[in-house]
N, C-alpha and C positions, 0 to 999 in steps of 0.2 A: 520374546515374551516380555509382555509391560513390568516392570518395578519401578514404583511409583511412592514408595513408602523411603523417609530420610532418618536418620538416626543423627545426632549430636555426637554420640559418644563412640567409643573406639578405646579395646585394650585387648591385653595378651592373658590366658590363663593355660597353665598346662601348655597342649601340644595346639592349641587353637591360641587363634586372633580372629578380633569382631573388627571393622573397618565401616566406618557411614560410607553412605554413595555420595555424597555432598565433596569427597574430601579432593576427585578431579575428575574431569571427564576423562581419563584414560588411566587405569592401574596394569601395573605391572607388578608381582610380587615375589622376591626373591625365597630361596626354599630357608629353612634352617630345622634341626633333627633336633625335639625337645622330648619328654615323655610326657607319655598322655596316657586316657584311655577312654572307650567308648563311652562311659560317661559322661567326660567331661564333655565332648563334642554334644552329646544330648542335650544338656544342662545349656551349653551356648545356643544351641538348636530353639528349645523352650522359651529362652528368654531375648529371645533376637527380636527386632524388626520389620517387618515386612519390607523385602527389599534388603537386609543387611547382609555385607559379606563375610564371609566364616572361612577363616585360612585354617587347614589345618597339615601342621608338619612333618614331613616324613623324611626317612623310611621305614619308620615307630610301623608296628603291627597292633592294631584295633580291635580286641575282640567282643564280640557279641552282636546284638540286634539293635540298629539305628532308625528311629524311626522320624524322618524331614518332612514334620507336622506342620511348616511355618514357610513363608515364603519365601526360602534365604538361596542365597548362593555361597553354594558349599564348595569349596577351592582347595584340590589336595595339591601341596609342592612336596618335590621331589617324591611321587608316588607313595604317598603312606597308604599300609596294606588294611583293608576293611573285608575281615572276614568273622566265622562263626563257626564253629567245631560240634554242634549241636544236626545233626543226620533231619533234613527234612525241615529247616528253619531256614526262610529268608533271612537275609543280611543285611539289607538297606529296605526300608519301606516308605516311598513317598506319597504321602499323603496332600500336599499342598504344592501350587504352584511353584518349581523351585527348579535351581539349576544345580546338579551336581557332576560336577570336572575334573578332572588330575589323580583320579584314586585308582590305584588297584585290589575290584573287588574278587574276592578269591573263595569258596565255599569248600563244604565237607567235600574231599576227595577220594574218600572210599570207595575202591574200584567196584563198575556197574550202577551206580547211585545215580539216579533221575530227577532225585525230589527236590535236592540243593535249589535253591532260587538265590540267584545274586541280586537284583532288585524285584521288588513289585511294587506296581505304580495302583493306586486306588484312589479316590475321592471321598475324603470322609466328611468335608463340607461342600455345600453345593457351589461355593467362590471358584472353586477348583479350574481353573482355564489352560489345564495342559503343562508340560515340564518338560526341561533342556537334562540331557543325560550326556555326555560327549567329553571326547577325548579321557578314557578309562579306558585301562588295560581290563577285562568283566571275561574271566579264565577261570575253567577249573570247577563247574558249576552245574549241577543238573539239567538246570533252564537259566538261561542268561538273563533275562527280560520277561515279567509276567506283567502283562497290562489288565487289569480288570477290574477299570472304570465301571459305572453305573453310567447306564444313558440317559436315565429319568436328572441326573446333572451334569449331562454333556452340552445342554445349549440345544441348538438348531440341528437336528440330524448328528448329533455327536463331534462336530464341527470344533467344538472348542475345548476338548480335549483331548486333541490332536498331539502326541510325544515324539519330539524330535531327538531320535536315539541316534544321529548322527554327528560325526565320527565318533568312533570305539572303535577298539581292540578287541576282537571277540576270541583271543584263543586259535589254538593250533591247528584243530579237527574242522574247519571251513575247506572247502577245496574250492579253485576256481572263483566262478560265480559267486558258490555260496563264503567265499571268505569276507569276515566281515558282519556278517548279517547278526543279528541277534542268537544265540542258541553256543551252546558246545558241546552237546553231547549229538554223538555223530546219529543214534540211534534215534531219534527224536524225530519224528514226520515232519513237524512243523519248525524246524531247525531252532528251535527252543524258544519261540514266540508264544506265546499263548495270550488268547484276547477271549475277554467274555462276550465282545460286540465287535461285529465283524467293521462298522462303518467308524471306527475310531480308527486313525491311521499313526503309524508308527513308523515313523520315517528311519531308514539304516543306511541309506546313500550320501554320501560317500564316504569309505570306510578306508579305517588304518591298516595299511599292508603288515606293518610290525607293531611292535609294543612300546607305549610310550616309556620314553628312558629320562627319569631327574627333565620334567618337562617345567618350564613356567608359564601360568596362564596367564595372559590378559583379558580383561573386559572394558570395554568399549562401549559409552554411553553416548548413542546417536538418538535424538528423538524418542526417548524415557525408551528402549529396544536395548534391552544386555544383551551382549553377544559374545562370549569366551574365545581367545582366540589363542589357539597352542604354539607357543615362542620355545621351539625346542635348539638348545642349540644343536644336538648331537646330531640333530636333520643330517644338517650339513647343504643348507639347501640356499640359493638366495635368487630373487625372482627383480627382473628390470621387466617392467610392462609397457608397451606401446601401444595406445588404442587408437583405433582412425572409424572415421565414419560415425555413426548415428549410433555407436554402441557402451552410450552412457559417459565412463570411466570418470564419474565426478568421483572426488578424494582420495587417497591413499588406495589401492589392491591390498585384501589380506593376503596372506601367504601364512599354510600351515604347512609342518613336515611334520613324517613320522622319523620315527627311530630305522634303523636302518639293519641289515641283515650283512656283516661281511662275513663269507667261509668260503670254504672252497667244498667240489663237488666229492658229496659223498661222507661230510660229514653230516652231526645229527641236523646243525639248523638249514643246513640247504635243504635237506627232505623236509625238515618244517615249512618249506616254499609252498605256498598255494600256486605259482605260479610258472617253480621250473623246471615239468616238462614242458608246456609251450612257450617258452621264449626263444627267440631268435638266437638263442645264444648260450655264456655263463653269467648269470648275473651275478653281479660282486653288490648291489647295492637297492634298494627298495626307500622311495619317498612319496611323500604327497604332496600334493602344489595344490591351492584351491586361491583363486584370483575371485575378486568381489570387484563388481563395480566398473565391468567391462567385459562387454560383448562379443565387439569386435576390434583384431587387431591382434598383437604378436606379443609372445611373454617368451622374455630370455633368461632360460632356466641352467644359472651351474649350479652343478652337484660337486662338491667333494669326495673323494675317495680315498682309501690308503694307496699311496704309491708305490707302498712294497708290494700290494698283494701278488702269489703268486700261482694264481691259478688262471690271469689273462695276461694278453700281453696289450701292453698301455694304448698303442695305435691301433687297437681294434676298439675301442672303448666309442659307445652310443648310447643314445637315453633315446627310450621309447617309452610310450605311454599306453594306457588299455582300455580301449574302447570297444563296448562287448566282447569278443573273445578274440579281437583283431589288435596285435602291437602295430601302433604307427610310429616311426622312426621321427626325429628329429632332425629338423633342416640343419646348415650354415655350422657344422659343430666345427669345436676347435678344441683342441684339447693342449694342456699346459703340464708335463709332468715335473714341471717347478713347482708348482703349486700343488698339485695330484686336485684339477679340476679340470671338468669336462663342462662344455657350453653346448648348449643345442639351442633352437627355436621354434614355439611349437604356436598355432593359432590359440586364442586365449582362448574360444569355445571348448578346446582339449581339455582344461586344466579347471575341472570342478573335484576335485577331490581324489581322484580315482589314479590307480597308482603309478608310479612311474618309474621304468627298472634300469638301473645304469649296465648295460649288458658290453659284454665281450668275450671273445676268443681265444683259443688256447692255440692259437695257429692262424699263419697265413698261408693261401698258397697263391701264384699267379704262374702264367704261362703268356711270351710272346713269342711271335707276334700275336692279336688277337684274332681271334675268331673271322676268317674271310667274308665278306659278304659276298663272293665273285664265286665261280667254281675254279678250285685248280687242278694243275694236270701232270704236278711233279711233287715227289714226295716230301713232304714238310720237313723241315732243322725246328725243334721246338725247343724253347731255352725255357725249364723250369725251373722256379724256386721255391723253396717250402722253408720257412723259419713257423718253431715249435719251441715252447716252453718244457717236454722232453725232449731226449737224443732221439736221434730219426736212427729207423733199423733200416729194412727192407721195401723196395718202393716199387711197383706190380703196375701195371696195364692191364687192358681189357679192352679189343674192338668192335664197337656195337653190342654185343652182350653180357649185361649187367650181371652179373651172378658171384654168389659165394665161393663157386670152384670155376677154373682155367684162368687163372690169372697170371701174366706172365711177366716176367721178373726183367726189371730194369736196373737195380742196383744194391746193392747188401754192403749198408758199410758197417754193420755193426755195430750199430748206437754210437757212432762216434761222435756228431753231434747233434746240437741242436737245428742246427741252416745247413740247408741241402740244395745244390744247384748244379744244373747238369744240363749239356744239349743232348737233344736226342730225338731219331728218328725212327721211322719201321726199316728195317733190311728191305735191300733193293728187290729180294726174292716174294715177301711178303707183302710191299706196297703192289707190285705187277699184281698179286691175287685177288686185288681189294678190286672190285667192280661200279663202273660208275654208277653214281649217285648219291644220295645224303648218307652221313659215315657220325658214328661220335666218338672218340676216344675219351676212356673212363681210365680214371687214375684213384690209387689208393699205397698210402706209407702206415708203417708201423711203428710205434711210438713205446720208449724204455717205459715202464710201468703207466701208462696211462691208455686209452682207447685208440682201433685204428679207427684212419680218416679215410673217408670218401668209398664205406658199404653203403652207403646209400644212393650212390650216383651223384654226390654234388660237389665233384671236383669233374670237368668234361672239358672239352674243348673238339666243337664240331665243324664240319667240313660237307663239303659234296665236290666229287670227284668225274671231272668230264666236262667239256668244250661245253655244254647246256647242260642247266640241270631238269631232268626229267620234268615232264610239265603236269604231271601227277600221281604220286604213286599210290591214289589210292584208285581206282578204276570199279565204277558197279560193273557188272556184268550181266545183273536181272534185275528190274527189267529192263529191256529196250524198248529203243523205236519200233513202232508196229506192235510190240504188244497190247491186248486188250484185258484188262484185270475183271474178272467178275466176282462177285462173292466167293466163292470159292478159295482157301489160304493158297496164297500165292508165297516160294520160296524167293529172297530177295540174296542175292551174291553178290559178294566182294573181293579184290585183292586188296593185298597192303605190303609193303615193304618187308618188314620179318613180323613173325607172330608172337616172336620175343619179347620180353620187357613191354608189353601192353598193360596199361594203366585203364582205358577206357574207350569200348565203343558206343557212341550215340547215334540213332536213328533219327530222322527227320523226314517229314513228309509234306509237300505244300502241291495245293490242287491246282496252282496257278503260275509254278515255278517259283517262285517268290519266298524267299527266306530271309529276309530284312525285318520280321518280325514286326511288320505294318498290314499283317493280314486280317485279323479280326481273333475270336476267343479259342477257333481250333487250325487257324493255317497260318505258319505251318503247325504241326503237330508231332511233340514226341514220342517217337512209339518205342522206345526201350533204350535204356543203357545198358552193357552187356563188358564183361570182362576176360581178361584174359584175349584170346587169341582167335575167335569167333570170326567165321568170313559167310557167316549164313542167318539170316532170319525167317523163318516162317511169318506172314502175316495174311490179313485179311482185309481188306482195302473197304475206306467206307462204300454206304449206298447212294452214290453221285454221280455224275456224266460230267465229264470232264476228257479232253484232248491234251493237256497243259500239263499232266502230276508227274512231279519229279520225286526223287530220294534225294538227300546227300546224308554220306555216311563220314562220319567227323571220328578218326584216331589218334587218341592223345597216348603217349610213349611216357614213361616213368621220369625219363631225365627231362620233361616239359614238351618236344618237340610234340608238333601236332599237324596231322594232316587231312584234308577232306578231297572226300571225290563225290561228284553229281550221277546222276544217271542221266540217260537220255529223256525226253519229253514222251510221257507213254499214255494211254488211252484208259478210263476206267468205265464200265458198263452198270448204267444204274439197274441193280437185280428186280428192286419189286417196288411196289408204290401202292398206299394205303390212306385210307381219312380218317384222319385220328379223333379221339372224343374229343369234344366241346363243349367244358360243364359251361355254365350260364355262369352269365357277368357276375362278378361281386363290386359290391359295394367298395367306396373308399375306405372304408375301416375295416373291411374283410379281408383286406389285400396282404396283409403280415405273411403267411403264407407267400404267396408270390415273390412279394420281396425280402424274402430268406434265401430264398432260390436262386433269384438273381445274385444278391451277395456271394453266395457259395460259389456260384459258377465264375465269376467276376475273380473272387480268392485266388478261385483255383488257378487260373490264367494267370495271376501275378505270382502266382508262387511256385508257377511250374520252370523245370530248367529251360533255361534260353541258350541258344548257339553262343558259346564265347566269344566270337568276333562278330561285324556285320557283314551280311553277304548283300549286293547287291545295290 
C-alpha cells in the first residue's frame, strides 16, 4: 500500500511514539512497557500524518473503541492488548487507508457471544484504497474481521479496496485448513468473515500457526510500498536462501516466523494444534518461513528447539512443511544437539508463509537384515532393536494377520528399560507351517505409561518364501477366454491371497486390453472400489463389440502391499443399436450448453481414480 505523505517531527506521549517515514529506509523498533490508554493512541491517530508511524507499547491493556481514521501505520511492540468489555462493540475500526501490526486484539468473551467484532474495516472517504492488517494475535472474538466497504468507493470493480488480512493469528477454534483464516467463533458459516460485497477480496494466506510472542516489527520502504515485516526472535528460525535460474532473488529474502508451540502430547496446547492429528509424527515445534524475492532455488531452514524436550528423541527430529493437506519432509537435514538445531532444505516455491512443523518420535525401531528382495527358503535370525523415551514392557508378533487379538509374545522384560534388542526367529516347527509365498511379519511392544507401538501395522518386515515367488496371487477366474459378455449382468471372480487385512479392491475395465491410461475418456474404466475381502462383482458390460476386453483386479493390503491380477482377453456382444435425435445446429453463441457438457465430462476423467502404477 502507497504511503506517500512525510512528517518532520517525531515524539513520545503516553504509551505511543510518532516516527516520520523520512527518518531511514528500514525501521526496526524495539518494545518498552509504558502506560497509556485508548485515548491517547486516538489523539496520536487524529493528529498524525498521512503515512506517519504510531508505536504503540506493550504489554499495557487498551481499553475501548479505536477508530484509524487517518492513514497511519499503527505498530504494536511487544503485543499490547486492544480490547473492549462493551457486549456487541467493535474494537478497532478502520476507516482509512492504513496498516495495523503487532497487537493483540481481544473482544467481549462472554460464553456463546457472536456479536464481538475485533476489526471492522469501512470507507468513510472515498481516498480509501484498501488496508494492511498482519501479524496480530485477533482471539477471542465474535467475528474476527468485518469488511464492509461501499463499492460505489471501491474504484474499478471493487479492485482497490482490496484487505490484505495476511498473516494473523486468528485464535484456537481454526482446525486444519481453516486455521488462520479470519473468524473464531467455531459456529459461524462464514468462519467469521463477513463482506458486504462479494468482489472486494480479503486476502488471509498465509497464516501464523501460533501466536505472536514480544514480536518486533519492521517496515521496509522499497518504492514508496510499506511492508511490515515480523522479527520475532522467539521463532527461533533463521533462513540462508540460494536461488538459481530466472527466479528473481534481487535483494535480501524476508523471513517471517511465528511463535512456536513447545509441549508434549496430551497437554492443553498440543490439542490447541490445528495440525497434530496429521502429522507424521510429535511435533515439538511450529514456524513460518515466507522467502521474498525468489522463485526458484533452495532455502536452508534451522529451526531451533529445546534440547531437553522430553517427549521425542533428538535423532528422530525433521521439519516438514504443509502444502494443502500434504507434509513434505525436508531434504539434507542435519541435526546439531549442541546447539538443539535441526537444518533441513526445502525448494523456495515451499516457503510462502504456510507452516512448518519440526516433527519427531517418541521411538525407534529397526530390524536387520533388511527386507529380502530375493525369495528365501530358510528361516530368518532377525536382529531387533527398539529405543523408547519409556521403558519397553512386553514385545508380541503377529504372522500376516493384523489384528487386535492373537498376538504372540516374544519377550516380557518388565519395563526394565528403555532399549530393547534381541535376535529372533519363528520355531523350526512353526517356519515348516508357513507356505510358500508373500509373508509379513508384524510387530508391536508396550510402553510404561505412554501408547503401544505398531496396532496399526507400521512396524513389519516382509518376505516371500519358496525357490520362485508365485507369479501372481491375484488370478480372475470370470471371465475367460471364449467367453462372450452380453447385456446381461455378468458375475466377474477373483482369488487373492488371504481375505484378511484388505484395505481395497479396485476394478478395472479396458476394451482393448490396455491400462496405461492412454485410452481416451472411458478406457480403461472404473467400475467400483470395494472393501474388505470381496472376490466377486456383479457387472454389466457396455453396448460395444470388441474381442480385446480385459479386467484387472488390483488388492491393496493395510500394511501397503499391493497386488493385481488380469483376466484373459474375452469377447463382448454389442446387445442393440439405435439412431439417436439430432436437434439442429446452433449457432456459435448457443453453444454454452454443449460446452458445459464437454467440461463436465473432461472433469470427470481427470478426477476419476487412476491405477496407482503403470501397466503396460
Amino acid at each position: 500500500m502507497a504511503m506517500k505523505g512525510k512528517v518532520e517531527e517525531g515524539w513520545a506521549v503516553g504509551g505511543t511514539i510518532r516516527t516520520s517515514l523520512v527518518l531511514a529506509i528500514f525501521f526496526l523498533f524495539v518494545s518498552g512497557a509504558n502506560a497509556g490508554s485508548m485515548s491517547d493512541i486516538q489523539h496520536q491517530i487524529d493528529t498524525a500524518g498521512y503515512g506517519d508511524i504510531i508505536q504503540v507499547n506493550g504489554p499495557d491493556v487498551y481499553q475501548g473503541y479505536l477508530e484509524v481514521n487517518n492513514g497511519v501505520i499503527l505498530l504494536g511492540i511487544d503485543n499490547p492488548v486492544l480490547t473492549n468489555n462493551v457486549p456487541g462493540a467493535e474494537i478497532v475500526n478502520i476507516t482509512q487507508p492504513a496498516i495495523v501490526a503487532g497487537f493483540t486484539i481481544t473482544g467481549y468473551t462472554k460464553p456463546g457471544s457472536t456479536t464481538q467484532t475485533g476489526i471492522r474495516i469501512d470507507n468513510h472517504s472515498p481516498d480509501m484504497t484498501g488496508a494492511i492488517v498482519v501479524y496480530n494475535n485477533i482471539i477471542n472474538n465474535g467475528i474476527g474481521l468485518v469488511q464492509s466497504l461501499l463499492q460505489s468507493q471501491c474504484g474499478d470493480m471493487g479492485a482497490d479496496c482490496s484487505v490484505d488480512a495476511s498473516p494473523n493469528f486468528w485464535g484456537k477454534y481454526g482446525a486444519g485448513s481453516n486455521k488462520g483464516k479470519p473468524g473464531e467463533h467455531p459456529g459461524d458459516p462464514n468462519n467469521g468473515v463477513k463482506s458486504s460485497i462479494v468482489n472486494v477480496q480479503v486476502k488471509t494466506n498465509p497464516w501464523l500457526t501460533a501466536s505472536v510472542v514480544d514480536a518486533a516489527i519492521a517496515s521496509s520502504i522499497q518504492q514508496n510500498i510499506v511492508e511490515p515485516t515480523l522479527q520475532n526472535q522467539y521463532a527461533g528460525v533463521d533462513v540462508a536462501v540460494t536461488c538459481t535460474g530466472d527466479g528473481g532473488c534481487t535483494g535480501t529474502p524476508w523471513t517471517i516466523g511465528s511463535a512456536l508451540y513447545n509441549y508434549s502430547p496430551g497437554s492443553a496446547l498440543y490439542n490447541d494444534s490445528p495440525y497434530a492429528p496429521n502429522l507424521p509424527g510429535i511435533p515439538i515445534k511450529f514456524v513460518n518461513v515466507f522467502v521474498k524475492g525468489c522463485t526458484e532455488g533452495t532455502a536452508t531452514v534451522t529451526i531451533s528447539y529445546d534440547n531437553a524436550s522430553p517427549v521425542v528423541l533428538e535423532s528422530t527430529l525433521k521439519p516438514y512443511v504443509l502444502r494443502g493437506n500434504v507434509w513434505t519432509p525436508a531434504s539434507d537435514i542435519i541435526i546439531d544437539p549442541g546447539t538443539g538445531t535441526v537444518q533441513g532444505t526445502f525448494p523456495v516455491g515451499l516457503l510462502d508463509g504456510s507452516p512448518i512443523a519440526l516433527v519427531g518420535k517418541s521411538y525407534t525401531f529397526s530390524i536387520s537384515p533388511a527386507e529380502p528382495s530375493q525369495p528365501i527358503t530358510t528361516n530368518p535370525d532377525l536382529m531387533i532393536s527398539i529405543n523408547s523415551l519409556a521403558n519397553i514392557g512386553k514385545v508380541y508378533y503377529q504372522l500376516d494377520h493384523l489384528s487386535s487379538t492373537g498376538w504372540n509374545l516374544i519377550d516380557d522384560n518388565g519395563f526394565a528399560s528403555g532399549d530393547w534388542t534381541t535376535e529372533w526367529s519363528l520355531s523350526s516347527a512353526d517356519w515348516a507351517n508357513v507356505a510358500s509365498g508373500r509373508h509379513t511379519f508384524y510387530f508391536k511392544f508396550e510402553r510404561d505409561g505412554m501408547s503401544s507401538i505398531g496396532n496399526s501395522g507400521e512396524l513389519k518386515w516382509r518376505f516371500v518364501k519358496g525357490n520362485v515367488p508365485p507369479p501372481s496371487p491375484i488370478v480372475v477366474t470370470s471371465p475367460k477366454a471364449g467367453d462372450t459378455l452380453t447385456r446381461t449382468p455378468w458375475k466377474i471372480t477373483w482369488t487373492m491371497p488371504s481375505p484378511e487385512n484388505v484395505l481395497s479392491v479396485d476394478l478395472w475395465f479396458a476394451s482393448d486390453g490396455d491400462f496405461s491410461m492412454r485410452g481416451g475418456l472411458n478406457n480403461p474404466l472404473h467400475l467400483a472400489t470395494l472393501g474388505g475381502g470381496y472376490t466377486s462383482y456383479l457387472w454389466r458390460s457396455p453396448n460395444i463389440q470388441t474381442d480385446t476386453a480385459k479386467i484387472a483386479v488390483v488388492v491393496v493390503y493395510n500394511d501397503g502391499t499391493q497386488f493385481i491380477g488380469f483376466s484373459d482377453d474375452f469377447s463382448i456382444a454389442k446387445g442393440y443399436s439405435f439412431h439417436a435425435y439430432k436437434p439442429p445446429a446452433k449457432m456459435p453463441w448457443q453453444l454454452g450448453a454443449g460446452v458445459s457438457r464437454a467440461v463436465a465430462v473432461l472433469g470427470s476423467w481427470i478426477n476419476k481414480p487412476h491405477i496407482p502404477y503403470v501397466i503396460g
